[in-house]
Biopython code that builds the backbone (N, CA, C, O; Angstrom):
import numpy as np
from Bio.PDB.StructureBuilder import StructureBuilder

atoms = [
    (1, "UNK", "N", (-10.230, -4.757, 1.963)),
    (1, "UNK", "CA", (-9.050, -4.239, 1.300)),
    (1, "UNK", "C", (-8.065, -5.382, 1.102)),
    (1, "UNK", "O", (-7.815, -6.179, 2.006)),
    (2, "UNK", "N", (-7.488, -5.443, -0.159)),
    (2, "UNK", "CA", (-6.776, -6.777, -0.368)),
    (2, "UNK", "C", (-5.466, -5.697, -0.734)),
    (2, "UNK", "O", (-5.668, -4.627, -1.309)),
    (3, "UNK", "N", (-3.966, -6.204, -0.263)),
    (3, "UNK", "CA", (-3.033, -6.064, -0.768)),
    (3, "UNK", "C", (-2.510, -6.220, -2.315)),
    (3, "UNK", "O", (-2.193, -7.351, -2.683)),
    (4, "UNK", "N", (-2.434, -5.392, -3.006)),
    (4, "UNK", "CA", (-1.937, -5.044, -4.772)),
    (4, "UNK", "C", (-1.139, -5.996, -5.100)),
    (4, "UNK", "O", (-1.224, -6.414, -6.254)),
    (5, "UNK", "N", (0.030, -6.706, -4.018)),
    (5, "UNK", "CA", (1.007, -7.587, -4.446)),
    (5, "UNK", "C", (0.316, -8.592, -4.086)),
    (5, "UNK", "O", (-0.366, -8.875, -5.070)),
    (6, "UNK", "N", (0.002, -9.560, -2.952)),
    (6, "UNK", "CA", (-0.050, -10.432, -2.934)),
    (6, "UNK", "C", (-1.629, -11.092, -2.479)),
    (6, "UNK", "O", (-1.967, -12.203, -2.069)),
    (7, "UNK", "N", (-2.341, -9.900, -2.754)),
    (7, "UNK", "CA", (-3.963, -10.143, -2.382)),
    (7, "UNK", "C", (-4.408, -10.790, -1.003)),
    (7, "UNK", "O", (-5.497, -11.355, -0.905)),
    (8, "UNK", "N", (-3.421, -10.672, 0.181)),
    (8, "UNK", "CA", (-4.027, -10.741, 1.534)),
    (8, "UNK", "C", (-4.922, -9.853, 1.947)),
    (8, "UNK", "O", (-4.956, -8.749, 1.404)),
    (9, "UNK", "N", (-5.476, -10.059, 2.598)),
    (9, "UNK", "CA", (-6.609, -9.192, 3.335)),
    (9, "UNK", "C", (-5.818, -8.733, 4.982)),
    (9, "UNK", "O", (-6.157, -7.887, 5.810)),
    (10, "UNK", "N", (-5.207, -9.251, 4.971)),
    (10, "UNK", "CA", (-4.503, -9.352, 6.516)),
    (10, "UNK", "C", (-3.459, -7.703, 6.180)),
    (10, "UNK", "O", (-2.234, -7.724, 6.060)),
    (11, "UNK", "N", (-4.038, -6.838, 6.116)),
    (11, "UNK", "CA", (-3.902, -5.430, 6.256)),
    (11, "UNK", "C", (-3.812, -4.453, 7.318)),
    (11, "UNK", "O", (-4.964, -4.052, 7.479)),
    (12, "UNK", "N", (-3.251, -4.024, 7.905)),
    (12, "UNK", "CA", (-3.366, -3.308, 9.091)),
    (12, "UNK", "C", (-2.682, -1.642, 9.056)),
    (12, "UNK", "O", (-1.798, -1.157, 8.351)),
    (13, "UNK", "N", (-3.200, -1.286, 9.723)),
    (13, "UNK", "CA", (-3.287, 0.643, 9.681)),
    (13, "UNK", "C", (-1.911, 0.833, 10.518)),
    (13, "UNK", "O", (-1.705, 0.047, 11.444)),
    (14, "UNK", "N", (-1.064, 1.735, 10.261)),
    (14, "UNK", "CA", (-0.345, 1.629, 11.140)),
    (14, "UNK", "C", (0.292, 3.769, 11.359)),
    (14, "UNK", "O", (1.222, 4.321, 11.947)),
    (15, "UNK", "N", (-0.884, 4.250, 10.493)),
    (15, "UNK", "CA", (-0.577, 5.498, 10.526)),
    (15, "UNK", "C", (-1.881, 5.900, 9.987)),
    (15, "UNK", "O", (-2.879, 5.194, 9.836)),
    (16, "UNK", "N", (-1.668, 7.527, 9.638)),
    (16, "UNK", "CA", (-3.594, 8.052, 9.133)),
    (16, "UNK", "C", (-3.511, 7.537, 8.052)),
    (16, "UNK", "O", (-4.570, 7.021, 7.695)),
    (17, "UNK", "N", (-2.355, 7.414, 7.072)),
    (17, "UNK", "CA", (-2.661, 6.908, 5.542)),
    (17, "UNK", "C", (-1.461, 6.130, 5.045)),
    (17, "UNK", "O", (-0.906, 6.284, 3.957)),
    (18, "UNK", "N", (-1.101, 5.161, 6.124)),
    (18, "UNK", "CA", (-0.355, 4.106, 5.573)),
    (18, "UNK", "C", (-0.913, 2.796, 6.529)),
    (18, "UNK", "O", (-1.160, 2.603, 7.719)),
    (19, "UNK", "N", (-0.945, 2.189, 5.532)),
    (19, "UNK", "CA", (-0.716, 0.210, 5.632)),
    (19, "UNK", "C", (0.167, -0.684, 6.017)),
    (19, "UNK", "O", (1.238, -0.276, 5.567)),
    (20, "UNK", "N", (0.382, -1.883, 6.713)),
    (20, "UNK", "CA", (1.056, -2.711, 6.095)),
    (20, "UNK", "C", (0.658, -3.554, 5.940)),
    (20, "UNK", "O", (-0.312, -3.843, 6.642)),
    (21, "UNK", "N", (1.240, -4.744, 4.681)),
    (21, "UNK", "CA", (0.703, -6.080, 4.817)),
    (21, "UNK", "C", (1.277, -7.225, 5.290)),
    (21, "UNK", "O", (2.377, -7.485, 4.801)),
    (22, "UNK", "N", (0.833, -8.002, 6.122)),
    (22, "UNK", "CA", (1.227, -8.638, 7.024)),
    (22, "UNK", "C", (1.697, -9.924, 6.583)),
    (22, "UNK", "O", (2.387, -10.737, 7.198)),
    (23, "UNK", "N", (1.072, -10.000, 5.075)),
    (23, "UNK", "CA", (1.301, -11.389, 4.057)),
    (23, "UNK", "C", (2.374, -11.059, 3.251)),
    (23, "UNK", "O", (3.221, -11.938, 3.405)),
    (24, "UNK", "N", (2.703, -10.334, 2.571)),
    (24, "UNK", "CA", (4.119, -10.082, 2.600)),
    (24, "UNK", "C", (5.000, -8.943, 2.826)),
    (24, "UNK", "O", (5.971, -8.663, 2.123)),
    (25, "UNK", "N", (4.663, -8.407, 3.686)),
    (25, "UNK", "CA", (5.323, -7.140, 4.614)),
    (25, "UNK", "C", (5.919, -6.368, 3.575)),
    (25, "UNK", "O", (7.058, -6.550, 3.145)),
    (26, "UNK", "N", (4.997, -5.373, 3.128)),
    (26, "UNK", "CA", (5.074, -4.389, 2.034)),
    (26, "UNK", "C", (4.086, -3.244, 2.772)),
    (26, "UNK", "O", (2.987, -3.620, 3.180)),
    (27, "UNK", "N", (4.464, -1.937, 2.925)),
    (27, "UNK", "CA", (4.054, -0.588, 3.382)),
    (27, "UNK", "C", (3.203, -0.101, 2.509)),
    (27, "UNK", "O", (3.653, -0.415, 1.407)),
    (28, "UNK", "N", (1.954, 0.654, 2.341)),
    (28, "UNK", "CA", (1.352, 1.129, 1.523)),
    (28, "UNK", "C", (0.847, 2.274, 2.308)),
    (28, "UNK", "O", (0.258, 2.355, 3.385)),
    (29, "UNK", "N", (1.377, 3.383, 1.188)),
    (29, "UNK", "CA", (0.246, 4.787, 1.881)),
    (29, "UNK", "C", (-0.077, 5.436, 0.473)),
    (29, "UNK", "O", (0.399, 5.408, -0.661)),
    (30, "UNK", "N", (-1.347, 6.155, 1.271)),
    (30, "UNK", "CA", (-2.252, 6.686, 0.291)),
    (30, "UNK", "C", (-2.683, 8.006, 0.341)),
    (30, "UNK", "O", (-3.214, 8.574, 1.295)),
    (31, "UNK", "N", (-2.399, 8.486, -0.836)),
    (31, "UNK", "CA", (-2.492, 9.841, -0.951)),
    (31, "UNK", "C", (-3.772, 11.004, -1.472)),
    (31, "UNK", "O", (-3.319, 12.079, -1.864)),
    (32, "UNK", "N", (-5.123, 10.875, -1.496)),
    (32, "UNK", "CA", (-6.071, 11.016, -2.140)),
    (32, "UNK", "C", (-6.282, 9.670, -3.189)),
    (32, "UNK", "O", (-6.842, 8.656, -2.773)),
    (33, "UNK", "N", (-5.804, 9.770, -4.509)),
    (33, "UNK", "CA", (-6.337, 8.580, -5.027)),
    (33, "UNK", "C", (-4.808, 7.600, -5.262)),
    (33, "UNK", "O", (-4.699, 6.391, -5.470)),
    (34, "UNK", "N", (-3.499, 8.917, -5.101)),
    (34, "UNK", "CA", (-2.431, 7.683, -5.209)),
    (34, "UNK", "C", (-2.109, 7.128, -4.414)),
    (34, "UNK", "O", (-2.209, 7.574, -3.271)),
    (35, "UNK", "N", (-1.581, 5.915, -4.672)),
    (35, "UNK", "CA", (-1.129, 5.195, -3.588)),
    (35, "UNK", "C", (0.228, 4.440, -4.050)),
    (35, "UNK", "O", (0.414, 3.774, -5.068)),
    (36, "UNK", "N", (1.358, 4.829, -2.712)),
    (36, "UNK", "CA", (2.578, 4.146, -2.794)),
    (36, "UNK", "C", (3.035, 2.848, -2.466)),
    (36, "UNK", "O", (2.500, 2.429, -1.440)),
    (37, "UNK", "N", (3.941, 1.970, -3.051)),
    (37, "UNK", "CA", (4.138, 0.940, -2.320)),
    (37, "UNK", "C", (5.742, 0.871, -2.018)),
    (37, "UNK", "O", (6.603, 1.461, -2.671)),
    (38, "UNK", "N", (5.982, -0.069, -0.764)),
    (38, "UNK", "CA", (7.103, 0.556, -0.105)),
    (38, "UNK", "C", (7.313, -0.803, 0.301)),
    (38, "UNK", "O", (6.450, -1.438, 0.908)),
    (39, "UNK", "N", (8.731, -1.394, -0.099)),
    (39, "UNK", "CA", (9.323, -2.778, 0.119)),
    (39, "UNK", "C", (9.995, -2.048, 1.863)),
    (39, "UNK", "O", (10.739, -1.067, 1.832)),
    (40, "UNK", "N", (9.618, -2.654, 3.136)),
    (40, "UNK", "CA", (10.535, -2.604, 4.564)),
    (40, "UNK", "C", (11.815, -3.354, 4.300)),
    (40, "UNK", "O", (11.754, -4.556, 4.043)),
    (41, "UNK", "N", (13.127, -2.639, 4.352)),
    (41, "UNK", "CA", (14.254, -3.262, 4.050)),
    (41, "UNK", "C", (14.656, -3.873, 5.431)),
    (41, "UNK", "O", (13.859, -3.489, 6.286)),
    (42, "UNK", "N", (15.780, -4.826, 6.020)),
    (42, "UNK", "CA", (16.485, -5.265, 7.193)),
    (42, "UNK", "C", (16.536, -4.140, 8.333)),
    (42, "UNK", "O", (15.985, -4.126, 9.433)),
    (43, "UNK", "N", (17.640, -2.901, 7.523)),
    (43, "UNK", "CA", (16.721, -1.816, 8.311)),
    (43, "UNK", "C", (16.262, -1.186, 8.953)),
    (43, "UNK", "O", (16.734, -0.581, 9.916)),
    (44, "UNK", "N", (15.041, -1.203, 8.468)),
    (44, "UNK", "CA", (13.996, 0.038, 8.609)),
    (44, "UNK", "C", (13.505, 0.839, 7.904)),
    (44, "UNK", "O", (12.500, 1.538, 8.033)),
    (45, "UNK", "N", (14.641, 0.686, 6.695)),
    (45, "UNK", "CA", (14.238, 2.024, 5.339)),
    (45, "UNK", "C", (13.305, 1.130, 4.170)),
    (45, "UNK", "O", (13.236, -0.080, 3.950)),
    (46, "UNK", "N", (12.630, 2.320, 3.538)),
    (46, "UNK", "CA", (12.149, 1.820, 2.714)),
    (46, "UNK", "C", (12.086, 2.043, 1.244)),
    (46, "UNK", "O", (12.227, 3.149, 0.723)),
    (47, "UNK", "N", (11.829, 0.739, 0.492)),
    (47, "UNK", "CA", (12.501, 1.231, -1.422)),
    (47, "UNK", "C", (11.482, 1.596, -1.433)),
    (47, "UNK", "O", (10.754, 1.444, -0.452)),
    (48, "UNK", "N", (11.098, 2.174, -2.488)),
    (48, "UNK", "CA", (9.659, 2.344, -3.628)),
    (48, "UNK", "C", (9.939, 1.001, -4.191)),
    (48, "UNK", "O", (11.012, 0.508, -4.540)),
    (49, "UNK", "N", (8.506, 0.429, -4.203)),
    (49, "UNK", "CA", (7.839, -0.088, -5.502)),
    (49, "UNK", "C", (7.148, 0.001, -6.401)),
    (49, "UNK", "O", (6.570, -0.819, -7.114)),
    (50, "UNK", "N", (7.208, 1.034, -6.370)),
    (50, "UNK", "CA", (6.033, 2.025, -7.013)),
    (50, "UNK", "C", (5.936, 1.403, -9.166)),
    (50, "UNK", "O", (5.039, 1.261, -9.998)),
    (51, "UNK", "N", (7.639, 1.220, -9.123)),
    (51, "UNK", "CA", (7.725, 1.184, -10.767)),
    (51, "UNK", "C", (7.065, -0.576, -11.111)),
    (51, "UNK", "O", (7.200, -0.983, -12.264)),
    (52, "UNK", "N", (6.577, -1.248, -10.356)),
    (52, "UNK", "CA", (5.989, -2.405, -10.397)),
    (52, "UNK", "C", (4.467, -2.081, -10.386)),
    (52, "UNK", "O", (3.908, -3.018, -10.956)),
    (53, "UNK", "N", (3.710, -1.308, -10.048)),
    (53, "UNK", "CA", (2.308, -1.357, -10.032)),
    (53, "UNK", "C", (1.860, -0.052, -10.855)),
    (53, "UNK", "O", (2.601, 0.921, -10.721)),
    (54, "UNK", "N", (0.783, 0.084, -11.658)),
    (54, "UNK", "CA", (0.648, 1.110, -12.303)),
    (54, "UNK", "C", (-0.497, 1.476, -12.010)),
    (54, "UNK", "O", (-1.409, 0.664, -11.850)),
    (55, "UNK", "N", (-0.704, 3.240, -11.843)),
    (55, "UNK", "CA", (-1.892, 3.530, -11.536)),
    (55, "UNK", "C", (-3.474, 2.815, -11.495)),
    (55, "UNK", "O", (-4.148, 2.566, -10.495)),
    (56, "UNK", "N", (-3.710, 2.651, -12.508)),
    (56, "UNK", "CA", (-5.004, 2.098, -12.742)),
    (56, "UNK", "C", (-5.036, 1.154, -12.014)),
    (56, "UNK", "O", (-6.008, 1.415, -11.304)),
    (57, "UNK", "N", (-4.390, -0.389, -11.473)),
    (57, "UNK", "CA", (-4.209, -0.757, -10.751)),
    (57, "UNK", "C", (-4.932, -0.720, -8.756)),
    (57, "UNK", "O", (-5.606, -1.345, -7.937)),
    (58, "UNK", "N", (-4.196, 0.406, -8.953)),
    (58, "UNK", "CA", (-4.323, 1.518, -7.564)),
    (58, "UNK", "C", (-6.401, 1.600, -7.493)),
    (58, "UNK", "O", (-7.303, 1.087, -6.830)),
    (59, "UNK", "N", (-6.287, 2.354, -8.373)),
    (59, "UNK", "CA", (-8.095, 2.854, -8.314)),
    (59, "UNK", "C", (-8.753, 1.787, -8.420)),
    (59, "UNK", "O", (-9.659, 1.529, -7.628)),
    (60, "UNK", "N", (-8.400, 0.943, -9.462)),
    (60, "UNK", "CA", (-9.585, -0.499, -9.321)),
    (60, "UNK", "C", (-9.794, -0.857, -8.075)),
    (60, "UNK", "O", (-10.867, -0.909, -7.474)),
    (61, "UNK", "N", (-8.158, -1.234, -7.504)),
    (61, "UNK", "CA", (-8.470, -2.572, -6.002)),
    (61, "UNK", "C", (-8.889, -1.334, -4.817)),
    (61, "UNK", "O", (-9.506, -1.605, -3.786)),
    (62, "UNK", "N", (-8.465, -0.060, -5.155)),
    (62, "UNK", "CA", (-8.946, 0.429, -3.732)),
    (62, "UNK", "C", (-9.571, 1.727, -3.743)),
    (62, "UNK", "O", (-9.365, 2.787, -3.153)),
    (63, "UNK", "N", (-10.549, 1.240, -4.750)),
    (63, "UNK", "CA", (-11.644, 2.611, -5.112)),
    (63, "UNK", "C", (-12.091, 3.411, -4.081)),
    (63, "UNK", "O", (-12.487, 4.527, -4.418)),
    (64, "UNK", "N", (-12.146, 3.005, -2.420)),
    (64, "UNK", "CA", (-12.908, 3.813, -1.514)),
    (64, "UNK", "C", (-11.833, 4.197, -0.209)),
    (64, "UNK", "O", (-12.170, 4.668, 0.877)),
    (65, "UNK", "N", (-10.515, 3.867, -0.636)),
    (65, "UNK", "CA", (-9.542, 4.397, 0.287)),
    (65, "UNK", "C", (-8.694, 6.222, -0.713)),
    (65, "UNK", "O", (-8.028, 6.450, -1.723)),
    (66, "UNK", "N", (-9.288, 6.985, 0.368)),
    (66, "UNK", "CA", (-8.906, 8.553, 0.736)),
    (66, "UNK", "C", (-8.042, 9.217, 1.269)),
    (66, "UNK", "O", (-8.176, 9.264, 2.492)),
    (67, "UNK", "N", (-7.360, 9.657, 0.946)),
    (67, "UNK", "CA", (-6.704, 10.215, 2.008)),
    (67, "UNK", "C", (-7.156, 11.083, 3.293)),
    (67, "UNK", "O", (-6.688, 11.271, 4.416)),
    (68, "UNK", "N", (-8.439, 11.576, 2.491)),
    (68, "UNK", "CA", (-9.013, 12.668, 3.087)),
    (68, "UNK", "C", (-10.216, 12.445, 4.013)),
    (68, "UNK", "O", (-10.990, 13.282, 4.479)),
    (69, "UNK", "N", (-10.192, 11.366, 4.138)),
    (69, "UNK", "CA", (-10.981, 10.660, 4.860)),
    (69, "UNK", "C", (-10.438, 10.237, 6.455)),
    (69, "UNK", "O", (-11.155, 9.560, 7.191)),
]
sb = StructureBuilder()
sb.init_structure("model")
sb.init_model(0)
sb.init_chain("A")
sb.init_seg("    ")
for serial, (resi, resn, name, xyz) in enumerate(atoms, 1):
    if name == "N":
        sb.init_residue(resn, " ", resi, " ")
    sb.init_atom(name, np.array(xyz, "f"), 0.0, 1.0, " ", f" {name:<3s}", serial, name[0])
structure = sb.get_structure()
């Protein structure tokens, strides 16, 4: 699994269907086939980034991540 923004592999689970990436500390959870992305602010809260990545996107890089799984 490579990160959408910055293509690390250095990914880690940190819930049943969220991510983070450790290469540039961006939250990702996944919803059946959507998937959100979530800038960690100073904080704790988190923006959407969602209006930066567009679906298709989503299904190419992470065709075999489920929610339902």
């Amino acid at each position: 699994m490579k990160c959408p923004n910055c293509n690390s592999k250095d990914i880690g689970k940190i819930g049943s269907h969220q991510f983070y990436c450790w290469g540039c500390f961006i939250e990702l959870t996944v919803n059946g086939e959507k998937m959100s992305v979530f800038q960690v602010e100073e904080d704790g809260t988190l923006s959407s980034l969602d209006d930066l990545f567009s679906g298709e996107e989503y299904v190419q890089e992470f065709p075999h991540i489920h929610a339902s799984s």
